[in-house]
N, C-alpha and C positions, 0 to 999 in steps of 0.2 A: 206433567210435572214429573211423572216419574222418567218420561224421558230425557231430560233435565239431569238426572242423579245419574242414570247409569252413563251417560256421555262424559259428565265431569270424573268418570272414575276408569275411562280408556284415555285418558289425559296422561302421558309419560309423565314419569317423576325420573328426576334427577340428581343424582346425591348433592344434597350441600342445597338443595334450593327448599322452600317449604310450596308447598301448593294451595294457591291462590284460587279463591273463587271466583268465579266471575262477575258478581255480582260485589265485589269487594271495593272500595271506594280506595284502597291503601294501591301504593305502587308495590312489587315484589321486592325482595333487601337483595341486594346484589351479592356477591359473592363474597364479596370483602366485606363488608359489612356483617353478612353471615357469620364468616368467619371468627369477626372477632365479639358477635356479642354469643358465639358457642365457648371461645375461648379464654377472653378478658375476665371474666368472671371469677373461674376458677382460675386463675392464676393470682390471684388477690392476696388470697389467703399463703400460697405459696410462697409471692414478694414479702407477706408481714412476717412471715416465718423465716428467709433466709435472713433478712434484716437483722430481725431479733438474735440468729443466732451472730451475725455478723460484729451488731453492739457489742455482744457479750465478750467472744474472741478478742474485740479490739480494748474493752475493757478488764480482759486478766490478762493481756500483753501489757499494760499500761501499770498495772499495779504490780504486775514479775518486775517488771525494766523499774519503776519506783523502789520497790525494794532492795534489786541488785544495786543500784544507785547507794542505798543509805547505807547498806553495810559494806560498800568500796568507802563511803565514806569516813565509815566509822574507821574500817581498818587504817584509814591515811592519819585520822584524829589520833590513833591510839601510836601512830610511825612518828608522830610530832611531838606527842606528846614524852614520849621515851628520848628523844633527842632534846628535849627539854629539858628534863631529871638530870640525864647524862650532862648537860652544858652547866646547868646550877653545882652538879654535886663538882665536879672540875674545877667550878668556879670556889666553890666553898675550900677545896685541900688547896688553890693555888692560895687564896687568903689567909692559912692556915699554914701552911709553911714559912720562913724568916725568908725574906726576899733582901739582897744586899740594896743600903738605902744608897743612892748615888747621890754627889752632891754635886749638885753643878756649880762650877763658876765662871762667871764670867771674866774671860779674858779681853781685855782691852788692846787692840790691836796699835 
């Protein structure tokens, strides 16, 4: 038995493999395999974090560009509005001045 132990431990190890008993019923995880359940794991936390920070940036781009939006608009509302005022008050001095009344008549050819 004990020669059993110290054999299984002149057995090379090799980076990235785990070492398999012999008496193990499991096959060994291939390299790729290795690799990504050392890897996959912690990378997890990493993807919910870029994410999250990703949402966020795309949700205060969304609410700047919403804003700059409303006050282009407002400023155009308030360009309308003054051309408004301006055409009514025009409107109101050309009613207010004596305009010569023309009479038409009709001439009969």
């Amino acid at each position: 038995m004990q020669r059993a132990l110290f054999s299984f431990q002149s057995v090379r190890h090799r980076p990235g493999y785990h070492i398999s008993r012999q008496y193990s019923s499991e096959k060994p995880k291939s390299r790729h395999a290795q690799w990504y359940s050392d890897v996959l794991p912690s990378m997890i936390p990493i993807f919910l974090l870029g994410s999250a920070v990703y949402l966020g940036l795309q949700l205060a781009q969304t609410r700047l560009s919403h804003q700059k939006y409303m006050v282009d608009a407002q400023e155009r509302v308030s360009v309308l509005e003054a051309q408004v005022d301006a055409l009514q008050h025009s409107r109101e001095t050309d009613a207010d001045s004596p305009t010569s009344a023309s009479t038409s008549r009709w001439r009969l050819w």
